[in-house]
N, C-alpha and C positions, 0 to 999 in steps of 0.2 A: 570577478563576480563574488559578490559575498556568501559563505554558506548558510543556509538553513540546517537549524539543531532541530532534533527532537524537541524540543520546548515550542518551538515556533509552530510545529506541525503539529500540537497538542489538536483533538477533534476531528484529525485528516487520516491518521495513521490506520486507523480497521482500514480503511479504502484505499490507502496504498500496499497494505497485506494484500487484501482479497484482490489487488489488481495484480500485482507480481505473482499470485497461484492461480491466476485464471490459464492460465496453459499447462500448468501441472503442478505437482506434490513438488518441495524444495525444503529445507533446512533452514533453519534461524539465520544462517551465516551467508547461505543461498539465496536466501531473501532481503538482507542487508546488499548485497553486491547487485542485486539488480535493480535496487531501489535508488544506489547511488550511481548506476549504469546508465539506467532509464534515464535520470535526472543531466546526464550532463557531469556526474559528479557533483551536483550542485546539492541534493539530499544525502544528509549524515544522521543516518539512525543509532542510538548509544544502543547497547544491548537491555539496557536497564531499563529501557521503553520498549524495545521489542517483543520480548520475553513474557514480559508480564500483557501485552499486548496480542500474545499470540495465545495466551491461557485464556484470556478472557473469551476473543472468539471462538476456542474450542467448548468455553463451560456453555455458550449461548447458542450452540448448534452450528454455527457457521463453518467449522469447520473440523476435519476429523484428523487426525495425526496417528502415527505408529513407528516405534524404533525400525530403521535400518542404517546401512552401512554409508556413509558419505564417500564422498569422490578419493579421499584420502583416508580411506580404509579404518575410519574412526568413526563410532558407533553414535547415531545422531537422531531425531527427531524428522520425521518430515510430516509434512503438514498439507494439506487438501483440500479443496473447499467440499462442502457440501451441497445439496441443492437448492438449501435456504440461503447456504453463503453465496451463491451464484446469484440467484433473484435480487438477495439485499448489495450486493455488489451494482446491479444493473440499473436498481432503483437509487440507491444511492450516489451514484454515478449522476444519473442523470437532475437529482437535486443540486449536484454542486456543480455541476457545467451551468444550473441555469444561475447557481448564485454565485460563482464569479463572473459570466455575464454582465449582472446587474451591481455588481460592486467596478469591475473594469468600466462600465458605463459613467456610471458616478464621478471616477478617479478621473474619466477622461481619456481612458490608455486602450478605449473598447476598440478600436483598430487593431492597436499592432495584438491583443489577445484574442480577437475572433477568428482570424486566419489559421488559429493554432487547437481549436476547439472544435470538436464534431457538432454535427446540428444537434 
């Protein structure tokens, strides 16, 4: 299976942050491994998209961060959403469930991706 880069997922990536912090505060690197977890290993986030990805939701309210200690006793960022980052996650979500929908429709592939998508 071929992998998807950060480049591909330009437009996607705030909502795959805010979907790996909806069960709790994680780290840049924390957030990288579950993104590629989630996926099947099929999502590869570069740090150079993350990073500056995870600034911006913090400058816009979505979400709030504060230094603590990571898994491997190295001193790290973790990250949170907030309760505006929770709502635009929810609302957001449900804009792009319904616009791949209507593009799987299109392509003709709305079978085998409905099975796979919440109502």
């Amino acid at each position: 299976m071929p992998r998807i880069t950060s480049d591909t997922l330009y437009g996607t990536l705030n909502l795959l942050i805010l979907r790996a912090l909806a069960d709790g505060a994680l780290h840049g690197l924390a957030i990288q491994r579950s993104l590629h977890a989630a996926s099947e290993a099929t999502l590869s986030i570069d740090e150079g998209a993350l990073y500056p990805a995870l600034h911006r939701l913090e400058r816009d309210g979505l979400l709030d961060a504060e230094w603590g200690t990571s898994e491997n006793n190295r001193r790290a960022k973790f990250y949170r959403l907030t309760a505006d980052g929770r709502h635009h996650l929810e609302r957001e979500t449900d804009k792009w469930v319904t616009h791949v929908r209507a593009v799987s429709r299109a392509l003709r592939v709305a079978a085998v991706v409905e099975g796979d998508l919440p109502a």
